[in-house]
C-alpha positions in Angstrom: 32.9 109.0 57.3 31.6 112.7 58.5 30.2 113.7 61.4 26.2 112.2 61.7 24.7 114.9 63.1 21.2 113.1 63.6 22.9 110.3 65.7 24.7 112.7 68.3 21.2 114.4 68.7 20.1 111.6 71.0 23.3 111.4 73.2 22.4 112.2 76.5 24.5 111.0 79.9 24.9 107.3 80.1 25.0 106.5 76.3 28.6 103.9 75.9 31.3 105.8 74.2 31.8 103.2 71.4 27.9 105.0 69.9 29.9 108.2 70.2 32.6 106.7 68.0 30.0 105.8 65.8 27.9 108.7 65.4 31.3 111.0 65.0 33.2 108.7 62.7 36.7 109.5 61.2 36.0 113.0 63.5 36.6 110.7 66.6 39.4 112.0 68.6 40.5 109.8 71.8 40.5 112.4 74.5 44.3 113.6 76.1 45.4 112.4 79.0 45.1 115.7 80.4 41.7 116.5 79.1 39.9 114.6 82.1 37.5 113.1 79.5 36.8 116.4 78.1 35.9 116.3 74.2 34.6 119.2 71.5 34.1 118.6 67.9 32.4 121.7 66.1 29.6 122.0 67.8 29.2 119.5 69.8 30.8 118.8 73.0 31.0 115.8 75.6 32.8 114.3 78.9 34.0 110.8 78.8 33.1 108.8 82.3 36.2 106.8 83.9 33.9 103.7 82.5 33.5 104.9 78.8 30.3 106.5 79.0 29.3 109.9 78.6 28.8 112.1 81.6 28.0 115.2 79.6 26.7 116.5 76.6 26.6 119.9 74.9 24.9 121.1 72.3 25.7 124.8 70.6 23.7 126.4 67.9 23.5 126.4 65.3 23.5 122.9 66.3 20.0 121.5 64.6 18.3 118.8 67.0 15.0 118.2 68.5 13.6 119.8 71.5 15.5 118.7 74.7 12.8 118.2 77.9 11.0 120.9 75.8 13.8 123.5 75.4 14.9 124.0 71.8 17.6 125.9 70.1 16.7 129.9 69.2 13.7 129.4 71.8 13.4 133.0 73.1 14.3 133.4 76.6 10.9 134.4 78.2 9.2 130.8 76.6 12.1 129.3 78.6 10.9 131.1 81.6 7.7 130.1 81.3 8.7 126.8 80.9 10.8 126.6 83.5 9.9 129.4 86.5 12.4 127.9 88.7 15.8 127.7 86.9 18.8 128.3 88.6 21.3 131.1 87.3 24.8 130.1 87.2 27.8 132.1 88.4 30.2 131.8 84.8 33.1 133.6 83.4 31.4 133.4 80.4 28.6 136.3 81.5 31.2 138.8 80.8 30.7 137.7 77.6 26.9 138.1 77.4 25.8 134.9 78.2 23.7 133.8 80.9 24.0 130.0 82.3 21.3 128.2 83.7 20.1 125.0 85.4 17.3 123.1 86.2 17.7 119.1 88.0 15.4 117.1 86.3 16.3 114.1 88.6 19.3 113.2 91.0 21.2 111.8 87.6 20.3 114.6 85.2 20.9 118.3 85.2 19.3 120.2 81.9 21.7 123.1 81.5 21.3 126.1 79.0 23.0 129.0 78.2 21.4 132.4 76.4 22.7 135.4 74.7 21.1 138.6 72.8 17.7 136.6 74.6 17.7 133.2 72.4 19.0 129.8 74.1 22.1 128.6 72.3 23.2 126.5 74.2 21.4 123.1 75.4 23.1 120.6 77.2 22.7 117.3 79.8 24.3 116.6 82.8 25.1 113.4 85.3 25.9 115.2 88.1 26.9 111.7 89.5 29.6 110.7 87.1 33.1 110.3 87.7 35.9 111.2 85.2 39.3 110.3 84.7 41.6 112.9 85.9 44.5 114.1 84.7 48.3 113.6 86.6 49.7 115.5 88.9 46.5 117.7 89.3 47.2 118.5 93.0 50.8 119.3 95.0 52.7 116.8 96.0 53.1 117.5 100.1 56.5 114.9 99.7 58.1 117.4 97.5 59.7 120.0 100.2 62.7 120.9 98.1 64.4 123.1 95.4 67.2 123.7 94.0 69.7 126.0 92.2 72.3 124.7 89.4 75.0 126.9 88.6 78.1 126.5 86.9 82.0 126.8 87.7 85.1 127.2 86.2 86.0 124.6 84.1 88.1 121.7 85.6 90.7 118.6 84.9 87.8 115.7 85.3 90.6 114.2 87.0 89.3 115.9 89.9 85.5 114.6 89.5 83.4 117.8 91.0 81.0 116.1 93.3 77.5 117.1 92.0 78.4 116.8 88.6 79.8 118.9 85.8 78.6 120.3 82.1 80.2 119.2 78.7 83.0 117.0 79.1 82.6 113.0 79.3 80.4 111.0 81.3 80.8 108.6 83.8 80.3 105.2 83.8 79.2 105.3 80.2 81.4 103.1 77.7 81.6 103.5 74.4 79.2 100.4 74.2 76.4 102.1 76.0 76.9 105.1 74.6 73.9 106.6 72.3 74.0 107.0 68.7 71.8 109.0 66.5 69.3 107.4 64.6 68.8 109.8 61.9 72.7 110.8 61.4 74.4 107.9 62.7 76.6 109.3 64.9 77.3 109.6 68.3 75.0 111.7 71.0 77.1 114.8 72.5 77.2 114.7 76.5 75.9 117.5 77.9 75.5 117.1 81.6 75.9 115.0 84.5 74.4 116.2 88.0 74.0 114.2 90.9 70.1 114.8 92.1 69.0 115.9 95.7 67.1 112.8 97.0 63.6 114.1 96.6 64.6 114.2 92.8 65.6 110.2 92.8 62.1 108.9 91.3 64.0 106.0 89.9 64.4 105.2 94.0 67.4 106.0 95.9 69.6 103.4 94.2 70.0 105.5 91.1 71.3 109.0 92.4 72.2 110.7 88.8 71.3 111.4 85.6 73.5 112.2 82.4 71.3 114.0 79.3 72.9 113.3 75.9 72.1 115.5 73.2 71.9 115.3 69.1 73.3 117.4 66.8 72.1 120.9 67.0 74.8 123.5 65.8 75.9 122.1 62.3 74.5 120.0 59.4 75.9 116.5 60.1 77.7 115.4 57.2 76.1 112.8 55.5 76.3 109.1 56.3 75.0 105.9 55.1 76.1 104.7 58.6 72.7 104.9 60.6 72.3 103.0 63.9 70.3 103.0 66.9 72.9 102.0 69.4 72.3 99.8 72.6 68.3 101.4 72.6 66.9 98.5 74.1 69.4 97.0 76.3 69.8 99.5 78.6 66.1 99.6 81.1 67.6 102.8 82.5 67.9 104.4 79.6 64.9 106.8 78.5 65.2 107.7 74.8 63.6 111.7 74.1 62.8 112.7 70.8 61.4 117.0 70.3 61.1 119.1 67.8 63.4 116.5 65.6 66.4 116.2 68.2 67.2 113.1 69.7 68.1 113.1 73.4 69.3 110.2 75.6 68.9 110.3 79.6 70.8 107.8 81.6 69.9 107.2 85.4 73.0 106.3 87.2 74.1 104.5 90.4 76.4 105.5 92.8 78.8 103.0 91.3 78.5 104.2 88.3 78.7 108.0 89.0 82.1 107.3 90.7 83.3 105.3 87.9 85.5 105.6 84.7 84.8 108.5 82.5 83.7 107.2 79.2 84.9 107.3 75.9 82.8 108.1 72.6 82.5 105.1 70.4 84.6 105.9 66.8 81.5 104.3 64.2 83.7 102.9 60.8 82.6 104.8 58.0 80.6 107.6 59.8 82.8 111.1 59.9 83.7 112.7 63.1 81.2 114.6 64.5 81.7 118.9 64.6 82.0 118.6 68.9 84.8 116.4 68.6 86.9 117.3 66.0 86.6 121.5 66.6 87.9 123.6 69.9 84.2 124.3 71.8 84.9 127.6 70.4 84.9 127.1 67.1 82.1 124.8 67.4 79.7 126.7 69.8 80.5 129.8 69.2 81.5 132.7 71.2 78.3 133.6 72.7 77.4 130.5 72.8 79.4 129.3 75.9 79.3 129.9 79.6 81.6 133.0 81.0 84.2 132.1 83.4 84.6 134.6 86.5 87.3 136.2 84.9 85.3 136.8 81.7 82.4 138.0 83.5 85.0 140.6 85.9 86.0 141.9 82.6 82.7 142.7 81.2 81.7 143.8 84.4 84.8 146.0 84.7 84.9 147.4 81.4 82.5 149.3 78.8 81.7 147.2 76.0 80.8 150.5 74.4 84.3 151.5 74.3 85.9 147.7 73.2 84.3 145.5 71.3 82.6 142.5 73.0 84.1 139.6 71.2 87.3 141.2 71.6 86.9 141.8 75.3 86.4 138.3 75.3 89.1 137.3 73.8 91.5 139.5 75.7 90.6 138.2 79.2 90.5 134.0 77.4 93.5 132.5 78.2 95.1 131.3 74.9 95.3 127.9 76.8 91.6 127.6 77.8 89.3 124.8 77.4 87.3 126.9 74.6 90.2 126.3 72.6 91.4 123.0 73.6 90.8 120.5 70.2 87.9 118.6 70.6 88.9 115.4 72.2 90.6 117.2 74.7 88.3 119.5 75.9 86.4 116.4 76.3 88.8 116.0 79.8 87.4 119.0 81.4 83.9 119.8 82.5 82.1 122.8 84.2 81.7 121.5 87.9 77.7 122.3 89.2 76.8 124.0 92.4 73.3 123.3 93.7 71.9 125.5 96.6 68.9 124.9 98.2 66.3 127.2 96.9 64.4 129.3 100.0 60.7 130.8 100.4 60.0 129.2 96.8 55.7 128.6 97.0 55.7 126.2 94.3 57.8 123.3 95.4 55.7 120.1 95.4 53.4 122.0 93.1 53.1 120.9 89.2 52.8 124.3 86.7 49.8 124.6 84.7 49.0 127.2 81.8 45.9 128.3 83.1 45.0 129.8 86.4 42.0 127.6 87.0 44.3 124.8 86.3 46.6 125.5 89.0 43.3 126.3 91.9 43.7 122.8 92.9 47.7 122.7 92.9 47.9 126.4 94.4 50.7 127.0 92.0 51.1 130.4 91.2 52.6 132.2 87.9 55.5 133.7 88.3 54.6 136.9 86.4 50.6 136.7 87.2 49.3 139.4 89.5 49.7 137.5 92.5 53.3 136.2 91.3 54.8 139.8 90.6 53.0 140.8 94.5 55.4 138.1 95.9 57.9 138.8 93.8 58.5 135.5 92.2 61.1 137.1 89.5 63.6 136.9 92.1 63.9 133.0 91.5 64.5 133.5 87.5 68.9 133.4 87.9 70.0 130.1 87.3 71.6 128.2 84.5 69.4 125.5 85.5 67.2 124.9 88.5 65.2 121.8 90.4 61.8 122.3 90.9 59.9 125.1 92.2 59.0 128.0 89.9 58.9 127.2 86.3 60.3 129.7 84.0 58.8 128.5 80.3 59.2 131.2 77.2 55.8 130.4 76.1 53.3 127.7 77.8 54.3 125.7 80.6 54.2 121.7 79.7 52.0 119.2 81.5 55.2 118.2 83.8 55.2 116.9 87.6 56.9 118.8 90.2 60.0 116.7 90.1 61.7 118.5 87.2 64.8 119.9 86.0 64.9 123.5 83.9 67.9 124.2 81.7 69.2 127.5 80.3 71.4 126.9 76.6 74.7 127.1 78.4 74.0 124.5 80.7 75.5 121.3 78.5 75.7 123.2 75.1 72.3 123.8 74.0 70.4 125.7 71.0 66.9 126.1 72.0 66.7 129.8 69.9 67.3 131.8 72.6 65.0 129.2 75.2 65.3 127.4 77.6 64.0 123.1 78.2 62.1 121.2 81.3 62.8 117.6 81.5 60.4 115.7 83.4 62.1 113.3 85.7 59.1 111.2 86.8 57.6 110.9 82.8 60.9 111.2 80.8 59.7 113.9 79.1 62.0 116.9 77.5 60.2 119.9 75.6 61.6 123.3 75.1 60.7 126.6 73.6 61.9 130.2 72.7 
């Protein structure tokens, strides 16, 4: 059913939303969580009370509708004047734009509002100045978030020597081959990408679970095919949060102390599904060159040494030891991992403070954009070196995702990743992954 124009005419603040459903038919859209009750179809927009009623309504020409406490739409400005001697003129971005916003309280629950350009109102709309609206999460800084932190990687080790804040690639621990996830669109087994033991501000689970290991889908080859599809242990596991984005799976385990001390798991072998690319090819041969983290003696050696005057890849390969773990087969290099540092992160002003595309977004927060006006005057850059980071400062290629504070930002090379170029957030208190290039 289309939009009935003569039924949203009437709407005015108070009127239940389930009219609004009616009047706007299969052009209903249930407002976002972050919209705060905010709604705009064509031209005509409204905001949703926290008790499903409308607070607001907005009418834009060429909207056709009655005359609203005498105002109409096209009226020329000066028979608005006369109308209305006493309007109030509002301060609004949109003047640099022509327009000019006014007001005039009709009662302590209604506020006519209209806006005019080139001299004609074109805008009409009501107010309750009284209502209250749903607001979206983490709108404001959260003053128990003090913290951030830097994740960088190592040398590659034995796991026999378990690095104490975790490690990248390799195995994970405390994760059998029974809990271990499985792909439900190729039917084989996740990839483990990284393990890291959180700060305790970053334990929203509570301070019993004190890690988390990400598990990744396939995202360098074509898996081959399989009639072998499965979901794994999805439902058994409550601390298991199950991510699909932009047609990758991902699997995030919250561990306990127990269990980030224990065993190092084993990948499950799935009769009649064929061995995944990451465990039957070196990590060279599967990533890729440039693909993969530098050790310190591969980053001496292009430090050291022009690339201008020997090829890159053949730099590389003349400072890799033979022996490495990028050419260890598979299941071997599946013994080693890349042991993370974290470093407290200092004079950081967005701990605590959720990152928001727009700037009036973040008033409320105080966040600041690392490469807005005010972010380059503090120099905000300076926080951008990490292969991955807790918190703070946000570093997104393109918009910054509705995330809380309390998250975790990965470059590629921490775990393995192909983001095209990008880099991922993961939102520890929602479970939410998104990334972008």
């Amino acid at each position: 059913m289309p939009i009935d124009n003569a039924r949203l005419a009437p709407m005015q603040p108070g009127v239940s939303v389930e009219e609004l459903k009616a009047a706007l038919g299969t052009s209903w859209q249930e407002p976002g969580i972050q919209a705060e009750g905010y709604l705009h179809i064509e031209e005509f927009g409204t905001r949703i009370t926290a008790d499903g009623r409308l607070g607001e309504v907005h009418f834009r020409a060429p909207f056709e509708l009655p005359p609203i406490h005498g105002v109409r739409m096209g009226m020329p400005a000066e028979e608005l004047h006369r109308l209305y001697p006493v309007a109030e003129r509002i301060s609004d971005e949109r003047e640099k734009y022509g327009w000019t916003m006014l007001k005039m309280n009709l009662s302590d629950t209604l506020m006519l509002g209209v806006g005019i350009r080139e001299d004609v109102v074109r805008i009409i709309s009501l107010t309750d100045p009284t209502a209250v609206y749903p607001e979206r999460p983490y709108k404001y800084g959260d003053p128990n978030l003090t913290e951030a932190y830097d994740l960088t990687m190592t040398d590659p080790v034995d796991l026999t020597r378990r690095p104490e804040s975790g490690w990248c690639y390799g195995r994970p621990p405390g994760i059998d081959a029974r809990r271990w996830p499985v792909s439900t669109t190729n039917g084989l087994p996740l990839r483990h990408a990284f393990t890291v033991k959180l700060p305790p501000q970053y334990r929203t689970l509570g301070d019993k679970y004190v890690a988390i290991s990400l598990f990744v889908d396939e995202q360098w080859e074509t898996p081959p095919a399989s009639k072998h599809v499965a979901g794994g242990a999805r439902h058994a596991d409550p601390r298991r949060f199950d991510i699909k984005f932009m047609d990758n799976e991902y699997a995030l385990f919250w561990l306990t102390e127990e269990e980030f001390a224990a065993p190092l798991g084993v990948p499950p072998t799935i009769e009649g599904a064929p061995v995944p690319g990451w465990l039957s090819k070196s990590p060279l041969e599967y990533f890729g060159e440039f693909n993969l983290p530098r050790t310190v003696a591969e980053q001496q050696a292009m430090n050291v040494f022009s690339p201008g005057g020997l090829a890159v890849n053949e730099l590389l390969a003349a400072t890799r030891p033979q022996d490495g773990w990028k050419n260890l087969p598979g299941r071997k290099a599946l013994d080693y991992g890349w042991p993370i540092e974290i470093t407290l992160r200092e004079g950081d002003p967005n701990i605590g403070k959720p990152a928001r595309e727009f700037r009036h977004q973040n008033e409320l927060s105080g966040y600041i954009a690392a490469y807005s006006e005010e972010g380059q005057e503090q120099g905000l850059e300076r926080f951008q070196d990490w292969h991955a980071h807790l918190g703070g400062t946000m570093f997104p290629m393109q918009g910054y995702p509705d995330f809380s504070p309390y998250y975790i930002e990965i470059s590629e090379v921490f775990g393995g990743f192909n983001f095209g170029d990008g880099v991922a957030q993961i939102d520890l208190k929602e479970m939410k992954l998104e990334w972008a290039c």
